[in-house]
BATI-727828 format. One record per residue (C-alpha): x, y, z; residue in three letters. Coordinates in steps of 0.25 Angstrom, whole numbers. Example, Ala and Ser with C-alpha at 12.3 -4.5 7.8 and 13.67 -1.06 7.14 Angstrom:
BEGIN
49, -18, 31, ALA .
55, -4, 29, SER .
This chain:
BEGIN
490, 372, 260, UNK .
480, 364, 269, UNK .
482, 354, 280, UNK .
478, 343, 272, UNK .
490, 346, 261, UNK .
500, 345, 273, UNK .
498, 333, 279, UNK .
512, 334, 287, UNK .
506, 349, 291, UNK .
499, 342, 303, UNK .
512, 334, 308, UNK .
518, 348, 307, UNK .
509, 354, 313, UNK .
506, 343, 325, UNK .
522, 344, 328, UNK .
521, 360, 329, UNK .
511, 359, 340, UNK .
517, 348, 348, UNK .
531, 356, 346, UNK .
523, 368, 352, UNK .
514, 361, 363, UNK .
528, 355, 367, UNK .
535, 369, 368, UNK .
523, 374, 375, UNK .
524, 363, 385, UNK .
538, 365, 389, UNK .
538, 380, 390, UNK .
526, 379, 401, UNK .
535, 367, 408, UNK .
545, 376, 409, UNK .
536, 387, 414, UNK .
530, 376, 424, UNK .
543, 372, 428, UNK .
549, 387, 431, UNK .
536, 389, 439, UNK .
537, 377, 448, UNK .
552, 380, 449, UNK .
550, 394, 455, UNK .
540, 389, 463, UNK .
547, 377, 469, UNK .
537, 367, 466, UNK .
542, 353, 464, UNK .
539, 343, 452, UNK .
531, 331, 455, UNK .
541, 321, 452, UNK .
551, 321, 465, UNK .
566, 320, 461, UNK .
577, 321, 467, UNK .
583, 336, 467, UNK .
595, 331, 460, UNK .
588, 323, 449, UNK .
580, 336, 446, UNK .
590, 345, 444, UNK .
600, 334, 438, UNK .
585, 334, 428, UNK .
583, 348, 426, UNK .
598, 352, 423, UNK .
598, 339, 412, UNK .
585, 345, 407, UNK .
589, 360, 407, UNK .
603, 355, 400, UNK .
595, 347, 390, UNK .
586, 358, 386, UNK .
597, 369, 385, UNK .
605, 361, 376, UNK .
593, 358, 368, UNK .
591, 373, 368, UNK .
605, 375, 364, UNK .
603, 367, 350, UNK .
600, 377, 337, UNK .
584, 375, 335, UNK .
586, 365, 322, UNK .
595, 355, 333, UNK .
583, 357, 343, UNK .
572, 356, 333, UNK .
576, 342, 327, UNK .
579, 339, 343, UNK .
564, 341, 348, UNK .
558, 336, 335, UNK .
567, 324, 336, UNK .
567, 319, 351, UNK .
555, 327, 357, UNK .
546, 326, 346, UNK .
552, 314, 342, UNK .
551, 315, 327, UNK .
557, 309, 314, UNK .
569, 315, 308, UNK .
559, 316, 295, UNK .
549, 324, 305, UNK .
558, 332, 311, UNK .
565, 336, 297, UNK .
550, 338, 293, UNK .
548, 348, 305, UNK .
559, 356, 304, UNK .
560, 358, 288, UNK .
573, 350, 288, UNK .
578, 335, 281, UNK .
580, 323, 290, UNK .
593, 325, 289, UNK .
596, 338, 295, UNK .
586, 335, 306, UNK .
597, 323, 310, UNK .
607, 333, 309, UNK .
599, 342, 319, UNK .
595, 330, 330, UNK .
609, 326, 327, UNK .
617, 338, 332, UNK .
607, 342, 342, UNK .
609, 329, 350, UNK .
624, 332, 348, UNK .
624, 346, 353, UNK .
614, 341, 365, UNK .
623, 328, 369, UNK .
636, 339, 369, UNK .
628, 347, 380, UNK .
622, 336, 390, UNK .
636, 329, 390, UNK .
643, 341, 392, UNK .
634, 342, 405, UNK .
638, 329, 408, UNK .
């Protein structure tokens, strides 16, 4: 079919790269921040030795319990609060009705809320 039969084919498409770059951009911060970290470099922002560790551990917590969510959970999650999309968007994206993708955010920010207050 051509593109101008699908006009929702270039939303779709639009979100799949901004999805990628975004990945892509994370992975080279990471790769950044393992390099600077073996080699003792310091960020530019000064803080307190306490309020960067106290920052990393929230961080690193956050991002493990996120990891720990089944793919759906975590799907609906980024779509929803990173990419900040409708419920009808997301349920678009993912192939799914708006009312599984409540079902989805619903239980990830459950299973996410029982992990950062067990660190509490």
């Amino acid at each position: 079919m051509a593109a101008a039969a699908q006009p929702d084919a270039a939303a779709n498409y639009l979100r799949s790269v901004v999805v990628n770059l975004t990945r892509m951009r994370i992975r080279h911060l990471q790769v950044v921040r393992k390099h600077a970290a073996r080699d003792g470099a310091e960020t530019a922002h000064a803080v307190s030795g306490e309020e960067h560790a106290v920052l990393r551990d929230d961080q690193k917590a956050l991002v493990d319990a996120v990891r720990a969510l089944p793919a759906r959970q975590r799907e609906a999650l980024v779509l929803r609060f990173w990419l900040d999309l409708r419920e009808s968007e997301i349920a678009e994206a993912m192939g799914i009705t708006a009312g599984s993708v409540k079902v989805h955010v619903s239980r990830g920010m459950a299973a996410l809320s029982r992990v950062l207050e067990e660190r509490r």
